[in-house]
Structures are given as structure tokens and as C-alpha cells.
BALOBA-1460 file (C-alpha; in Angstrom, 3 decimals):
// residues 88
<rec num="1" residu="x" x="99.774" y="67.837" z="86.388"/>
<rec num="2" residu="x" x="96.200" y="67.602" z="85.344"/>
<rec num="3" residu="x" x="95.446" y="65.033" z="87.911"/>
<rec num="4" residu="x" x="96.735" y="66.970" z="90.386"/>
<rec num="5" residu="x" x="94.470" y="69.310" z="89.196"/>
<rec num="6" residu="x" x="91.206" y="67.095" z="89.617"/>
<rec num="7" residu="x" x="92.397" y="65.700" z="92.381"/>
<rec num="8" residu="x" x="91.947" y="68.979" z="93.616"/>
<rec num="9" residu="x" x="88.699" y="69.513" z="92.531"/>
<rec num="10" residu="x" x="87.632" y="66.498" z="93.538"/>
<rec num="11" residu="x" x="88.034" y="67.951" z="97.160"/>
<rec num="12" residu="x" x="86.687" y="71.093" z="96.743"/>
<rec num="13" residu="x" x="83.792" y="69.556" z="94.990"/>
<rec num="14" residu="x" x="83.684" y="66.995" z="98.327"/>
<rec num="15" residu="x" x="83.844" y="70.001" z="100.648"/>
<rec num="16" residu="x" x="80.705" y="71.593" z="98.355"/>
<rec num="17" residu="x" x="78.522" y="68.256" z="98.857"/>
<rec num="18" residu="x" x="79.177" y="68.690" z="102.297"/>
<rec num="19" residu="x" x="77.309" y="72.370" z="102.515"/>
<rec num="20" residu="x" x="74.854" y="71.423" z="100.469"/>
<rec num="21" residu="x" x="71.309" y="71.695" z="101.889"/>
<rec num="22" residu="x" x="70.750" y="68.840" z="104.065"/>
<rec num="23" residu="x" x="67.286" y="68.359" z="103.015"/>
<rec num="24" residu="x" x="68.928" y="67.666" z="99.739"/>
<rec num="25" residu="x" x="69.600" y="63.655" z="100.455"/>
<rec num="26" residu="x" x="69.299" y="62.869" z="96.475"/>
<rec num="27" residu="x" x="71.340" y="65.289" z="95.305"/>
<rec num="28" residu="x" x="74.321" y="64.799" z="98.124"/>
<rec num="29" residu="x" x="73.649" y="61.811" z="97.039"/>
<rec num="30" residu="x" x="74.296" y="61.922" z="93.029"/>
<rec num="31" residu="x" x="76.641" y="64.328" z="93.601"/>
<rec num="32" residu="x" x="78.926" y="61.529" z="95.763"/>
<rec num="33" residu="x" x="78.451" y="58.555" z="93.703"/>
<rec num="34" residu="x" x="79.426" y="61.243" z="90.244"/>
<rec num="35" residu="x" x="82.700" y="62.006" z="92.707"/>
<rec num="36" residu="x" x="83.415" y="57.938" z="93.328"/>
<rec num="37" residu="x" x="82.625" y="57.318" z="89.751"/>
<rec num="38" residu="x" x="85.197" y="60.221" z="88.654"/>
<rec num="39" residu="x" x="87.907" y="58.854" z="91.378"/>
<rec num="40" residu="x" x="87.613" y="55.122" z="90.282"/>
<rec num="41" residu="x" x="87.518" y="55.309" z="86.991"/>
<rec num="42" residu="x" x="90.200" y="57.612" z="86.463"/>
<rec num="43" residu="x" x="92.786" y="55.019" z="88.219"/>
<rec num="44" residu="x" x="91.462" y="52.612" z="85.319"/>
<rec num="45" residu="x" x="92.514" y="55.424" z="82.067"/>
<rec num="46" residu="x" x="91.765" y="52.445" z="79.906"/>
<rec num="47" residu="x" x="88.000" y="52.385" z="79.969"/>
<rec num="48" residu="x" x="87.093" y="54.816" z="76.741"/>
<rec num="49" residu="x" x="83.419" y="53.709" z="77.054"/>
<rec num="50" residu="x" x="83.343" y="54.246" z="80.347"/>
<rec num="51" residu="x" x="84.536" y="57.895" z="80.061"/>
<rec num="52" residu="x" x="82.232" y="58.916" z="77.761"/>
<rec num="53" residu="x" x="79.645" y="57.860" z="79.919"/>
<rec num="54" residu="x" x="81.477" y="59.440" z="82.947"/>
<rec num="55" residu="x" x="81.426" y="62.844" z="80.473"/>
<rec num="56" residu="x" x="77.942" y="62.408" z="80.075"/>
<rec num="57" residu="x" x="77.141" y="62.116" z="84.145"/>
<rec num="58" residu="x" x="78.965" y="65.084" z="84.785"/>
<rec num="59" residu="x" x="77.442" y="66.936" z="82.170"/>
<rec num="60" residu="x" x="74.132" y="66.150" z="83.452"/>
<rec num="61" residu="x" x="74.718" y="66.915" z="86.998"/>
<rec num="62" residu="x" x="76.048" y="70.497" z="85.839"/>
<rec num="63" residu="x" x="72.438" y="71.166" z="84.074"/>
<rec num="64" residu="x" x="70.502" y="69.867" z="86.903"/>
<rec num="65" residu="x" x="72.623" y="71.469" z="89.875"/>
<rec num="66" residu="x" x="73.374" y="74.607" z="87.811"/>
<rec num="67" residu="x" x="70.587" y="77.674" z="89.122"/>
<rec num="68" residu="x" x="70.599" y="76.038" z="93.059"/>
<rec num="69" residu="x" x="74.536" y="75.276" z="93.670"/>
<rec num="70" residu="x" x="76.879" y="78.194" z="91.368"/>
<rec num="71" residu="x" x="79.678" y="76.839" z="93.439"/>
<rec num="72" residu="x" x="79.219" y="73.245" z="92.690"/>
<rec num="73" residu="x" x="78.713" y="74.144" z="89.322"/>
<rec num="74" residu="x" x="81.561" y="75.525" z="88.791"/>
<rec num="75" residu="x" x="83.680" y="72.920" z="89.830"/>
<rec num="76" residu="x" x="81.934" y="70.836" z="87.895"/>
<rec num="77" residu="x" x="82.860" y="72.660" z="84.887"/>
<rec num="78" residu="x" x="86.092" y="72.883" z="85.678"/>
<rec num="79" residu="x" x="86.382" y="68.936" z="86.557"/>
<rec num="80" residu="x" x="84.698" y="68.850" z="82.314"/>
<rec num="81" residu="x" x="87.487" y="71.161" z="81.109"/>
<rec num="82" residu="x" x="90.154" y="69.055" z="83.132"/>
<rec num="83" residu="x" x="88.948" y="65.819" z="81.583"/>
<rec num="84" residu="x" x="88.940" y="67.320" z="78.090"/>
<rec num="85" residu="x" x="92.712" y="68.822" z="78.391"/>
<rec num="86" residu="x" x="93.375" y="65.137" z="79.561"/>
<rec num="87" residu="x" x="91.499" y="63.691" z="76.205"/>
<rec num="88" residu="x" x="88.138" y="62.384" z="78.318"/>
């Protein structure tokens, strides 16, 4: 059920980096290497290390996108609480 659940918020969050200013090339950018990240790794549940760090990224993309993008922001947090139900 929960990766249902990011799976969709993963597309929602794909559909958001598509509106995203296009004079915003580095954060479309970060934004779709967090998403392949979040997508490969969680096929590979085994990688603890790597999910912390995965934790962190998101984390970090929520502070910097959080005052221009609301909406990817919030999927973003949602995508955190998802992980953290899951034990990420």
C-alpha cells in the first residue's frame, strides 16, 4: 500500500517538475535526479545507508524549493512521511 502511495507521488511530483519555471534548468534538474534516486533505490529496500542519505536529499530539496514551489513542497513532504510510515 505505501508504495502505491509514492508511486503516486512520484507522478504528481513528475507532473510538478514539469511546470516548473523553465528558466529553472538546476532545479528541474535536482528535482529529477532526487525522483530517479527515490525510484531506484526503493526497488533495492536493502540499502539502509543509502536511505538515509536518500532522507537527507529530500529533506534538503524541501528547504531549498519550499517559499518558490508550495506544490512541490508538499509532495515532497508527503513522499518524507511515506518513507517514514515505510521505516526510511
Amino acid at each position: 500500500m505505501e508504495r502505491q502511495r509514492l508511486k503516486e507521488s512520484f507522478e504528481k511530483l513528475r507532473a510538478e517538475v514539469d511546470r516548473l519555471d523553465p528558466g529553472d534548468e538546476a532545479g528541474k534538474a535536482r528535482l529529477d535526479a532526487l525522483l530517479s534516486d527515490l525510484e531506484r533505490k526503493l526497488a533495492d529496500p536493502g540499502d539502509v545507508e543509502h536511505h538515509r542519505t536518500l532522507t537527507a536529499h529530500v529533506k534538503e530539496a524541501i528547504d531549498t524549493l519550499g517559499v518558490e514551489y508550495p506544490g512541490t513542497t508538499a509532495i515532497l513532504n508527503h513522499i518524507m512521511v511515506t518513507l517514514s510510515n515505510m521505516g526510511i
